[in-house]
Every structure is written in structure tokens, then in C-alpha cells.
BALOBA-1460 file (C-alpha; in Angstrom, 3 decimals):
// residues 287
<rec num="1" residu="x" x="132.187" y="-139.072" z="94.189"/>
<rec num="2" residu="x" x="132.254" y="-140.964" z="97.151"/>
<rec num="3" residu="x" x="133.522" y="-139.495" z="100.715"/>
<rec num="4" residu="x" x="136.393" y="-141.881" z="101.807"/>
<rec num="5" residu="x" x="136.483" y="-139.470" z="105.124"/>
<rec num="6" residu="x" x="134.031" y="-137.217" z="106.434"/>
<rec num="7" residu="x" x="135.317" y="-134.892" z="109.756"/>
<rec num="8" residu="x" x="132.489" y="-132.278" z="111.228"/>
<rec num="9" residu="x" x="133.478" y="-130.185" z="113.519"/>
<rec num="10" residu="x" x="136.069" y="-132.527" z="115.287"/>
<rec num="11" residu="x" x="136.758" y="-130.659" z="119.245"/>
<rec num="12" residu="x" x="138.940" y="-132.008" z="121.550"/>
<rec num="13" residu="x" x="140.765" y="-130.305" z="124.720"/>
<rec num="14" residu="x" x="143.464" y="-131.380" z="127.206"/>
<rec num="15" residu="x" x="142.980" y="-129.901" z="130.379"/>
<rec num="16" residu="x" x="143.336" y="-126.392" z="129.646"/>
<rec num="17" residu="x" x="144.812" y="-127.160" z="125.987"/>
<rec num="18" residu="x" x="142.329" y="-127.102" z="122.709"/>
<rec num="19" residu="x" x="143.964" y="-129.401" z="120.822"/>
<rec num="20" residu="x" x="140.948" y="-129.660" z="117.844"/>
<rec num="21" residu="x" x="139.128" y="-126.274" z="117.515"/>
<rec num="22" residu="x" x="135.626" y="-127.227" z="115.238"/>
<rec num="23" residu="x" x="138.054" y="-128.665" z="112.314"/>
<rec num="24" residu="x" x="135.903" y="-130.165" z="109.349"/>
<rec num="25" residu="x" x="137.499" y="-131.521" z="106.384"/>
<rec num="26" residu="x" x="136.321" y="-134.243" z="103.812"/>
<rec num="27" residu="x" x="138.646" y="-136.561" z="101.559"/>
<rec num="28" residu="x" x="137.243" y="-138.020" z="97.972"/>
<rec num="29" residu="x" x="138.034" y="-141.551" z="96.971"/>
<rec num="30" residu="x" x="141.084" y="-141.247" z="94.636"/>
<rec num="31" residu="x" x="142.940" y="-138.446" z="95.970"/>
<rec num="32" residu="x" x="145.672" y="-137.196" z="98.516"/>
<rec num="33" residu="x" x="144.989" y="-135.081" z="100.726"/>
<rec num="34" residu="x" x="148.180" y="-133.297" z="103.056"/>
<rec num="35" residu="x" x="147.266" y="-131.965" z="106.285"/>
<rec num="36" residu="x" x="150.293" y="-129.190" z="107.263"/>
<rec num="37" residu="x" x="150.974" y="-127.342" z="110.527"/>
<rec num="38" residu="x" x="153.630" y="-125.816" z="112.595"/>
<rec num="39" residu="x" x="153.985" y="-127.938" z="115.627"/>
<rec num="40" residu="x" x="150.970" y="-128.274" z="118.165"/>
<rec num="41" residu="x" x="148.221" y="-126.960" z="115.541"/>
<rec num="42" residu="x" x="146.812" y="-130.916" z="115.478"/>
<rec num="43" residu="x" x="148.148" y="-132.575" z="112.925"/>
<rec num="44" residu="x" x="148.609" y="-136.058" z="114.796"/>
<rec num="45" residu="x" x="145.585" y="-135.511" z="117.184"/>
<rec num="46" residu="x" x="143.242" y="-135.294" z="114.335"/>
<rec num="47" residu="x" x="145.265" y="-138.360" z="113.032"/>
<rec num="48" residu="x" x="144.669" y="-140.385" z="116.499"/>
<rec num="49" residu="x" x="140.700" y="-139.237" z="116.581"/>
<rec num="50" residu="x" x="140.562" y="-140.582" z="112.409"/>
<rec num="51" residu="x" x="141.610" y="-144.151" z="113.937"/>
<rec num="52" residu="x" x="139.629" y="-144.404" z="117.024"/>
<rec num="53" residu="x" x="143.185" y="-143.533" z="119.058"/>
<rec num="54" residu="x" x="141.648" y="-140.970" z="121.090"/>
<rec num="55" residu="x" x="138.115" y="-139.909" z="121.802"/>
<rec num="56" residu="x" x="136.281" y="-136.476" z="120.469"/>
<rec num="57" residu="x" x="134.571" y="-134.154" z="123.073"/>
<rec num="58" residu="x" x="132.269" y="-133.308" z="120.238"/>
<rec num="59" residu="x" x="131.949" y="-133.964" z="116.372"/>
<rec num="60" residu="x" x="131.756" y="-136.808" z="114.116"/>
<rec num="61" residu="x" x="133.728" y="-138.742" z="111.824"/>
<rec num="62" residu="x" x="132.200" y="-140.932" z="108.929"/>
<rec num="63" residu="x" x="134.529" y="-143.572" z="106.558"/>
<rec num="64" residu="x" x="133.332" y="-145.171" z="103.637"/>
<rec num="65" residu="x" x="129.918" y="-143.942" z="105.022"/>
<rec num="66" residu="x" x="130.571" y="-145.633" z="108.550"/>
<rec num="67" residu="x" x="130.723" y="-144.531" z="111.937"/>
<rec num="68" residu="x" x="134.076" y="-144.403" z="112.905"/>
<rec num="69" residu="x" x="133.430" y="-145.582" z="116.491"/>
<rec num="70" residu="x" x="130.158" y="-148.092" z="116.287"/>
<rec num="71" residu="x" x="131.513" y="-149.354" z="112.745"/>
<rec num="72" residu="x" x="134.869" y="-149.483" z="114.149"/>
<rec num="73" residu="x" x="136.374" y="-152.726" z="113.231"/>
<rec num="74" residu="x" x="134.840" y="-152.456" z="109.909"/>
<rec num="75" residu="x" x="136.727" y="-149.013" z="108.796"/>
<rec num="76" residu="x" x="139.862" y="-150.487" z="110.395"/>
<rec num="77" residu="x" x="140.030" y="-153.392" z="107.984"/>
<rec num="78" residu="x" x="139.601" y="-150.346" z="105.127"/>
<rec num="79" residu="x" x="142.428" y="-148.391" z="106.716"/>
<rec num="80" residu="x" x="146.456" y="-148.819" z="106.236"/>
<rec num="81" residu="x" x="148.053" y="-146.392" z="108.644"/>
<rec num="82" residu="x" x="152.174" y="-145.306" z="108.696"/>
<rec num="83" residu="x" x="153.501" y="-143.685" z="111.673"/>
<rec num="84" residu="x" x="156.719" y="-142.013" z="112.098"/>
<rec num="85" residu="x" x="157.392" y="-143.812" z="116.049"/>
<rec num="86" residu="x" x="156.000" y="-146.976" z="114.214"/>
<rec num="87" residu="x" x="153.729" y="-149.201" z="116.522"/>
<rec num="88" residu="x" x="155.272" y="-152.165" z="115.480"/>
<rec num="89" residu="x" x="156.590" y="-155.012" z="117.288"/>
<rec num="90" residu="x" x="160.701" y="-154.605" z="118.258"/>
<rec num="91" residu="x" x="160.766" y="-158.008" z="119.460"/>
<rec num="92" residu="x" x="159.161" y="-159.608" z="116.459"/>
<rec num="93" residu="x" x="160.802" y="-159.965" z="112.720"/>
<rec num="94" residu="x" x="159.175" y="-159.136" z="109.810"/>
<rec num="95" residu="x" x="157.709" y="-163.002" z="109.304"/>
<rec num="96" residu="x" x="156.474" y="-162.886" z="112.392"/>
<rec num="97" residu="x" x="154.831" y="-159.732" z="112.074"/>
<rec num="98" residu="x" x="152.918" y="-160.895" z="109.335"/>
<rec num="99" residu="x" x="151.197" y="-163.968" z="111.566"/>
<rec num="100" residu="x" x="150.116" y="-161.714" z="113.821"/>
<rec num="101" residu="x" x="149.123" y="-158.649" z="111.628"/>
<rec num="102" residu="x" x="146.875" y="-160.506" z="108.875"/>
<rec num="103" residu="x" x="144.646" y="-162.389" z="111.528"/>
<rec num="104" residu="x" x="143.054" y="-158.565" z="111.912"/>
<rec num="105" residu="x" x="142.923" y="-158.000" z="107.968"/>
<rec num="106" residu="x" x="140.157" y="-160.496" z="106.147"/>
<rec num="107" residu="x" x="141.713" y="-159.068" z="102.646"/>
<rec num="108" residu="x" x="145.735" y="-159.508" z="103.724"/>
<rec num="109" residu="x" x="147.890" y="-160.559" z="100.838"/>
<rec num="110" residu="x" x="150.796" y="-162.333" z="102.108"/>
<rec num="111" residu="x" x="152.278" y="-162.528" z="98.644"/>
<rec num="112" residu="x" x="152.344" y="-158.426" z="98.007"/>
<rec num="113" residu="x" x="153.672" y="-157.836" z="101.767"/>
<rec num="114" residu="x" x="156.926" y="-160.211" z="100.568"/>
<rec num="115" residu="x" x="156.848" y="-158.269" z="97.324"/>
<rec num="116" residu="x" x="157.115" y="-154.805" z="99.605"/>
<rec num="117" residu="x" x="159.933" y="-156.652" z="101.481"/>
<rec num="118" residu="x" x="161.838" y="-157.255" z="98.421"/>
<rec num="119" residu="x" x="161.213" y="-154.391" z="96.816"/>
<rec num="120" residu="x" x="162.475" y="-152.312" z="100.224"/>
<rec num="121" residu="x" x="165.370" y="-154.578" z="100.494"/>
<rec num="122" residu="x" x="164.263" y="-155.881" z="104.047"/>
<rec num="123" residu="x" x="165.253" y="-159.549" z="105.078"/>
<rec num="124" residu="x" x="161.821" y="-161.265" z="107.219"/>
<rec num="125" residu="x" x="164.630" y="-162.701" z="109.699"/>
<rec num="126" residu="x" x="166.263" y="-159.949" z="111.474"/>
<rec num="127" residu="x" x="164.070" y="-158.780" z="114.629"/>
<rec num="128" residu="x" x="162.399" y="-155.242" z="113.901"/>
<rec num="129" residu="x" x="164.626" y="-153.608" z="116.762"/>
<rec num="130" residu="x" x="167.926" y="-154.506" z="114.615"/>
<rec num="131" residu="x" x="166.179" y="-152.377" z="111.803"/>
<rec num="132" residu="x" x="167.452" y="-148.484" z="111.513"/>
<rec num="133" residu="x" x="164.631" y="-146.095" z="111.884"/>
<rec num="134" residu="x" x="164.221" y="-145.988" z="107.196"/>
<rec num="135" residu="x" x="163.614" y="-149.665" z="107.498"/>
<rec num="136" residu="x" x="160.792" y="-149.430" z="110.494"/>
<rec num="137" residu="x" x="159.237" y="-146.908" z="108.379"/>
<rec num="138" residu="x" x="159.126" y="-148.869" z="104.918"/>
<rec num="139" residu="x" x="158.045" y="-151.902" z="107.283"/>
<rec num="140" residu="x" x="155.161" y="-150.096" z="108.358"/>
<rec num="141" residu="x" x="154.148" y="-149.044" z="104.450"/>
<rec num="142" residu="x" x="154.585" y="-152.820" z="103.790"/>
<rec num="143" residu="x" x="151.879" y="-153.523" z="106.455"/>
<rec num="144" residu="x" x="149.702" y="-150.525" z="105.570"/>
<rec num="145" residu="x" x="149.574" y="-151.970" z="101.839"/>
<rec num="146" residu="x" x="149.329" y="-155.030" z="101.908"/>
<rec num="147" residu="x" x="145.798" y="-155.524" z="102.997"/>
<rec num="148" residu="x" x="144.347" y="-153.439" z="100.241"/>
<rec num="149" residu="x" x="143.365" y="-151.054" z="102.220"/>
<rec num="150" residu="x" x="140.941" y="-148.143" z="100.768"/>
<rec num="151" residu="x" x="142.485" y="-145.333" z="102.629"/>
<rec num="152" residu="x" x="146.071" y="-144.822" z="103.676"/>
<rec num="153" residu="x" x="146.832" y="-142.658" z="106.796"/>
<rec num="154" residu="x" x="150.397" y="-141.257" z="106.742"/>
<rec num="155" residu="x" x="151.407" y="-139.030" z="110.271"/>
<rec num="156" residu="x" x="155.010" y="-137.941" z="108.900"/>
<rec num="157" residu="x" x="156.284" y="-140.978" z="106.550"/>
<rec num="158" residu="x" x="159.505" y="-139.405" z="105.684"/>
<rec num="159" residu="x" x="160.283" y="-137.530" z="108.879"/>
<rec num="160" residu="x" x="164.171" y="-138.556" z="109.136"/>
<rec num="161" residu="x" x="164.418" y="-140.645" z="106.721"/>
<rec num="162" residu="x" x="166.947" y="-140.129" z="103.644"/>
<rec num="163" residu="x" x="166.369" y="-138.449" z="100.365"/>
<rec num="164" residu="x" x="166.516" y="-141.556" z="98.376"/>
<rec num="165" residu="x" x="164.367" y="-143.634" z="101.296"/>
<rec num="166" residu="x" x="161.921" y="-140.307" z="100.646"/>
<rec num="167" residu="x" x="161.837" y="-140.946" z="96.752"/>
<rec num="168" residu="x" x="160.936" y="-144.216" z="97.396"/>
<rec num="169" residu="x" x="158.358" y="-143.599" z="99.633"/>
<rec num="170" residu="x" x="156.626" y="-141.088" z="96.992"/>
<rec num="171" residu="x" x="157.087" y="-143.523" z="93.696"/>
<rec num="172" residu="x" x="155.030" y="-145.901" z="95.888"/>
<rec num="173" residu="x" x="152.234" y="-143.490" z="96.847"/>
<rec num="174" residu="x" x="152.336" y="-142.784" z="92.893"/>
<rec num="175" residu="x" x="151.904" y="-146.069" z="91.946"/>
<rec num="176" residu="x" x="149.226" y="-146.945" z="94.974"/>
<rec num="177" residu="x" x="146.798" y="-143.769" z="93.348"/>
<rec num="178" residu="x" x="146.759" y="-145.477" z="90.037"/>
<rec num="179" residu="x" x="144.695" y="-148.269" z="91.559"/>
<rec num="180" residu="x" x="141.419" y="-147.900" z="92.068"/>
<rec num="181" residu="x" x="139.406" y="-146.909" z="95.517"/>
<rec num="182" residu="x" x="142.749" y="-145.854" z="96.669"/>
<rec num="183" residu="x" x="143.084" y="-142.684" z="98.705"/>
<rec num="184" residu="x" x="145.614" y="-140.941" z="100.972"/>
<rec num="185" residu="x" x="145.940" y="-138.785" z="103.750"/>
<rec num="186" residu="x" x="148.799" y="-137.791" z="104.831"/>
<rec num="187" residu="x" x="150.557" y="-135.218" z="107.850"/>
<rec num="188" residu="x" x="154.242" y="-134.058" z="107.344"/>
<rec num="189" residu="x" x="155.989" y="-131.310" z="108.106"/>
<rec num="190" residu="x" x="157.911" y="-131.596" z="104.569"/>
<rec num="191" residu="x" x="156.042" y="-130.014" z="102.479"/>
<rec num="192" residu="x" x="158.348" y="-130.598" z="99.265"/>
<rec num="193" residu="x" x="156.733" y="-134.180" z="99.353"/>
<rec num="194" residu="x" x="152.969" y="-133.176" z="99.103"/>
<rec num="195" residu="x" x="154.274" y="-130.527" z="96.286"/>
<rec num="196" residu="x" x="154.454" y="-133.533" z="93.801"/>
<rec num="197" residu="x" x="151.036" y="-135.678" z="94.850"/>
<rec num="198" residu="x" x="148.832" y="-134.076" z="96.882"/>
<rec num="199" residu="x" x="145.488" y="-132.552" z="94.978"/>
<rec num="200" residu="x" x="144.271" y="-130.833" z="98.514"/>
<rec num="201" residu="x" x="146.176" y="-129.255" z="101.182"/>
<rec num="202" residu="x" x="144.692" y="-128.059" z="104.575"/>
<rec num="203" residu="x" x="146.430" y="-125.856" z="106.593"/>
<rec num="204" residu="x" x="146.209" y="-126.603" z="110.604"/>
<rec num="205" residu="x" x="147.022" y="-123.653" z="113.293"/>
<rec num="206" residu="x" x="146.254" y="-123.443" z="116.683"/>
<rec num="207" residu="x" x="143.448" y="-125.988" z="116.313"/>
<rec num="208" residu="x" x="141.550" y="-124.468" z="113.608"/>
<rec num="209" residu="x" x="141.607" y="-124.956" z="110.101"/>
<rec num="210" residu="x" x="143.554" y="-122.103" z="108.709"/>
<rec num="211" residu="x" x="143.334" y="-122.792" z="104.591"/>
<rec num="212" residu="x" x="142.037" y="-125.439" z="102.827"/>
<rec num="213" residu="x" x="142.854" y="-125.605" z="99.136"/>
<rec num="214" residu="x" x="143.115" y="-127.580" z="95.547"/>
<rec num="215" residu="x" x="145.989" y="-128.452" z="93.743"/>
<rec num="216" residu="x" x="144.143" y="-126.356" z="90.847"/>
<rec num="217" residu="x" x="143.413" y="-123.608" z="92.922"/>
<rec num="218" residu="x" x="146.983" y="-123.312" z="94.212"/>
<rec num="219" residu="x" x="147.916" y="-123.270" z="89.975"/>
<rec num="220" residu="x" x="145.379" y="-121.211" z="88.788"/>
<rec num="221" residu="x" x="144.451" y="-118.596" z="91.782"/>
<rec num="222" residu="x" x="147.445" y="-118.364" z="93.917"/>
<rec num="223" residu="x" x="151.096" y="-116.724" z="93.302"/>
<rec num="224" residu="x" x="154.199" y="-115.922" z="94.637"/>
<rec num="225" residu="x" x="155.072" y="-112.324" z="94.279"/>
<rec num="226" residu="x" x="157.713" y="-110.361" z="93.665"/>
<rec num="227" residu="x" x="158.319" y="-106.418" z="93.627"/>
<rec num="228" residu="x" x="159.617" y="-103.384" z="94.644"/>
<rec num="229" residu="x" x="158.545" y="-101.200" z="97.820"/>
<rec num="230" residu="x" x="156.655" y="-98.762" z="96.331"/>
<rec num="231" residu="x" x="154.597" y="-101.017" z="94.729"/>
<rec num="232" residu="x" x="152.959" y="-101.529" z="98.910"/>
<rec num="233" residu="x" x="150.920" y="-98.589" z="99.313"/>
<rec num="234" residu="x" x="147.719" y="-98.651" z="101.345"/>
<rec num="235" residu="x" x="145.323" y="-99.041" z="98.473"/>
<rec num="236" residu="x" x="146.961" y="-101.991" z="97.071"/>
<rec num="237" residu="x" x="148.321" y="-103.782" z="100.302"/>
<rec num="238" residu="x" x="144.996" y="-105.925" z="99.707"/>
<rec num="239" residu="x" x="146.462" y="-107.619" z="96.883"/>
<rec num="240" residu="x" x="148.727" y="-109.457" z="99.461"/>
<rec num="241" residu="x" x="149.029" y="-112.161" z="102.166"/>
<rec num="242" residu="x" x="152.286" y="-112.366" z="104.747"/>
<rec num="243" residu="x" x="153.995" y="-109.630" z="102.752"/>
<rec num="244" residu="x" x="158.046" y="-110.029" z="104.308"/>
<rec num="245" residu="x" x="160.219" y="-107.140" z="102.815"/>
<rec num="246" residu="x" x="163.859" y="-107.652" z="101.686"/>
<rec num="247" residu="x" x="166.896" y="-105.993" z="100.240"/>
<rec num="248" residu="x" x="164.968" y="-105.916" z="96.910"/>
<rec num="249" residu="x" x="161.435" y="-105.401" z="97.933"/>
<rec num="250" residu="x" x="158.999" y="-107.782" z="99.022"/>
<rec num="251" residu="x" x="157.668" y="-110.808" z="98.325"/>
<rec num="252" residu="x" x="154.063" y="-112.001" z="98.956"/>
<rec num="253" residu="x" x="151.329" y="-114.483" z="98.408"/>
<rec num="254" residu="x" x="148.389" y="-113.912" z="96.394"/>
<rec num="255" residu="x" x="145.320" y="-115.521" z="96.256"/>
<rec num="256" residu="x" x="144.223" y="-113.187" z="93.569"/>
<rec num="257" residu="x" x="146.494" y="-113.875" z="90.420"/>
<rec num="258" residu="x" x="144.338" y="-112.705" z="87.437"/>
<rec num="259" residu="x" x="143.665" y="-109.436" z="89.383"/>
<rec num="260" residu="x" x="147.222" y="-108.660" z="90.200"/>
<rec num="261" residu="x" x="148.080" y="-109.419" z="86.912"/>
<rec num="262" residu="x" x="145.616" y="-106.671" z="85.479"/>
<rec num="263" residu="x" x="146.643" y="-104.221" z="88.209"/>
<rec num="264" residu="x" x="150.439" y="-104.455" z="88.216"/>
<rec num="265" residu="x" x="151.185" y="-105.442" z="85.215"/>
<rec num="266" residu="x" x="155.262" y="-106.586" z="84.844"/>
<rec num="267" residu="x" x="156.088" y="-104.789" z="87.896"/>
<rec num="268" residu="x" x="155.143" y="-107.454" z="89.733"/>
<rec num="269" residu="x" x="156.903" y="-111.600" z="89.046"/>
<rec num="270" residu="x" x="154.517" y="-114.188" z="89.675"/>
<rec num="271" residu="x" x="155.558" y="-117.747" z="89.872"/>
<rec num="272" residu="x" x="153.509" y="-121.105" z="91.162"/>
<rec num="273" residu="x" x="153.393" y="-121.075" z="94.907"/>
<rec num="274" residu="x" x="154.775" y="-124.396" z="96.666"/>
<rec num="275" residu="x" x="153.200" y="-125.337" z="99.598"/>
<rec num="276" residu="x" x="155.657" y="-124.335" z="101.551"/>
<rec num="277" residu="x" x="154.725" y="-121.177" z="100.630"/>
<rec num="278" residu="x" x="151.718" y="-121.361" z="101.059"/>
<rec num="279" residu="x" x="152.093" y="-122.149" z="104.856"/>
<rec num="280" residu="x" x="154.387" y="-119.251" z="105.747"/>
<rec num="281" residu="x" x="153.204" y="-116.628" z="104.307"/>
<rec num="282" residu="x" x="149.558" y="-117.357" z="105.362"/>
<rec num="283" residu="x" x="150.742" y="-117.804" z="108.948"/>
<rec num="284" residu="x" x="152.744" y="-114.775" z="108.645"/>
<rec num="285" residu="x" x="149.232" y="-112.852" z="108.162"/>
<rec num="286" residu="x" x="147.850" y="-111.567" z="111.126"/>
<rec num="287" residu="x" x="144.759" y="-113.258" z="112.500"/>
């Protein structure tokens, strides 16, 4: 399989701030990959370093095999990126956007960018600052896939936007994977979205790379559990990541559901972990 994206040991500091603590991470072609995060744990500076935004202090990033910095222009012709700010063009309309945008893409399709303005019920004559901040966004997937690009980079694509603007947004990610040499990667802070597409998440904090997991791993290993107090004593506390107590006991992640299974028995309800889950209890473990 080949490596769409290849990070090792990305570091990068702001003054006194690490911003990109050693984080490696590698995407296959043909899959989504969500990178999730409270706020500050790098999410959109790994993002920026991916497209040549901001420079490393040390560590390398390949694409399609390339350097991302002395193959530059190549991987950017590969790459389709959405951005919740949008960097697009307030004073331009959507025709006008296209003029300018395909003379940097040698594969643009003018055709499937008018399709994508149909299709997100956007008119090509009203300037881009008229739009509301649902219609920037599906402008900027427009761009991003209409120059059939390999990868798609997505820094929080439905941040604001409106459930049915959000459905959207997934059916077309869902119908983008069924192409071939088509692969995602994609930062939100809405986890509910990545539940439905992604098949690896990787958890950012404070710079590092917390948990990195597979969509099968998340079925077949992990576990939401459920059960009463006295279920917590010190030889079995093991069993259980960010364990929060409540009027009816306590509910925890486990990473080990076959064992707990064996152990506990029906004292204990299991059910599939979102990723949601995922996140909070594992940040909720001490370090």
C-alpha cells in the first residue's frame, strides 16, 4: 500500500511554546484519517507544516514519496485543502475564482467545479464576501475537488456550519473514497463526523501524539463500560482508562474488551466506543 503522507518526528516551537512535540503519523492511499485534539494540542500546526505553511525545526514530511519542501509544487498539484477561515478571495466570485485557481492545477476540471456549484446551490456571480460562512466552506470543497487531487486536507470542514450543510459535506467525502487514489485527512473538533468515515483516528495533546488507532481496533478491542462501584477495586482498576464515577457507578474505557469480558462477566455493559469517547476518557487518564 502506498504512503499518501509520511510525518517523522515533526518538532516545532514558538518562542517558549512546543507547538509539535516528535509527532509521526503515516496515511495509506484510500483511507481517512481524523486527527482530534482539545484546543492548542496541534491540530492546525501540523496541518500548516503538511502544506509547506510553516517551517519544521526538525523532522520530515514525505507525499506520494516526495519531499514536501524540494518537491513542493509537485505535492501541491496532488493536494486539495479546506479550511474553516477559507483563504479564498472576498473580492472575487466564484467564476472568477476559477481563472485564477486552475492556472496552479495542470489536472483542473472546470466542468466538475460547475457540477460542485450546482450541486451546492452556489450562483458563480455573487462576489465570495456576499456568501454566508456554509457557502465559503462548500466553495472551498469545490476548489479542493475539482483538480483531482490525491489527498484532501480538511482543518475543521464543518466547524459552524449547519447539520444539513454537515450531511452534505460527509455524503461528498463518501462518494470522493469510492474513487480511486483518493485519500483524506481531516482535523475537527466534531468528532460525530469522523464516527461515520474515518478508518484511523490520532489523538493530539499537548504536542504529542496521545493515541493512534483503527477503525477495527476501536470495534474489536475497545469499549465503553458500564458498572457499579464495587466492581473498582485496586486489582481490577487496570481494566480501565479515565474511569468518571456517577450516581450509578462508573463508566470507563477499555482497551481490553475480550479480557473484561472474561473477568466481569454481565456485571459489566460494554457498548462500541465513539470517538468522542475515545478522546475524553483517554485525556481524563493521568499522564
Amino acid at each position: 500500500m502506498m504512503k499518501v503522507l509520511q510525518i517523522e518526528n515533526a518538532r516545532k516551537r514558538y518562542k517558549k511554546t512546543v507547538a509539535l512535540d516528535g509527532v509521526s503519523v503515516s496515511l495509506g492511499e484510500g483511507y481517512v484519517m481524523g486527527i482530534v485534539g482539545p484546543n492548542g494540542a496541534g491540530k492546525t500546526t501540523l496541518m500548516k507544516a503538511i502544506l509547506n505553511l510553516i517551517r519544521l525545526d526538525d523532522g520530515s514530511i514525505e507525499a506520494f514519496g516526495l519531499d514536501h519542501l524540494s518537491d513542493e509544487r509537485a505535492v501541491r498539484a496532488r493536494i486539495g485543502f479546506v479550511h474553516e477561515a477559507s483563504y479564498l478571495f472576498d473580492q472575487l466570485n466564484a467564476a472568477q475564482l476559477e481563472r485564477i485557481t486552475r492556472a496552479a492545477y495542470p489536472r483542473w476540471d472546470s466542468d466538475l467545479y460547475h457540477q460542485y456549484l450546482d450541486r451546492f446551490e452556489l450562483s458563480a456571480k455573487p462576489k465570495v464576501k456576499t456568501y454566508s460562512k456554509g457557502m465559503k466552506m462548500r466553495l472551498s470543497v469545490a476548489v479542493a475537488l475539482s483538480h483531482e487531487a490525491e489527498l484532501i486536507i480538511m482543518d475543521e470542514p464543518s466547524s459552524g456550519l449547519d447539520p444539513l450543510v454537515r450531511r452534505d459535506l460527509i455524503s461528498v467525502i463518501g462518494e470522493e473514497l469510492a474513487k480511486d487514489h483518493r485519500s483524506f485527512l481531516i482535523s475537527t473538533h466534531i468528532t460525530s463526523d469522523l464516527d461515520r468515515i474515518a478508518d484511523y483516528v490520532v489523538l493530539l495533546d499537548h504536542a504529542r501524539v496521545r493515541l493512534a488507532v483503527t477503525k477495527e481496533e476501536l470495534s474489536d478491542e475497545y469499549a465503553l463500560c458500564r458498572g457499579g462501584r464495587d466492581l473498582l477495586k485496586v486489582d481490577t482498576n487496570g481494566y480501565f482508562t479515565g474511569i468518571q464515577l456517577n450516581d450509578y457507578g462508573f463508566v470507563a474505557l477499555t482497551t481490553e474488551r475480550a479480557n473484561v469480558k472474561r473477568k466481569f462477566g454481565d456485571k459489566v455493559v460494554m457498548e462500541r466506543p465513539t470517538i468522542e469517547d475515545l478522546m475524553v476518557h483517554t485525556l481524563a487518564e493521568k499522564k
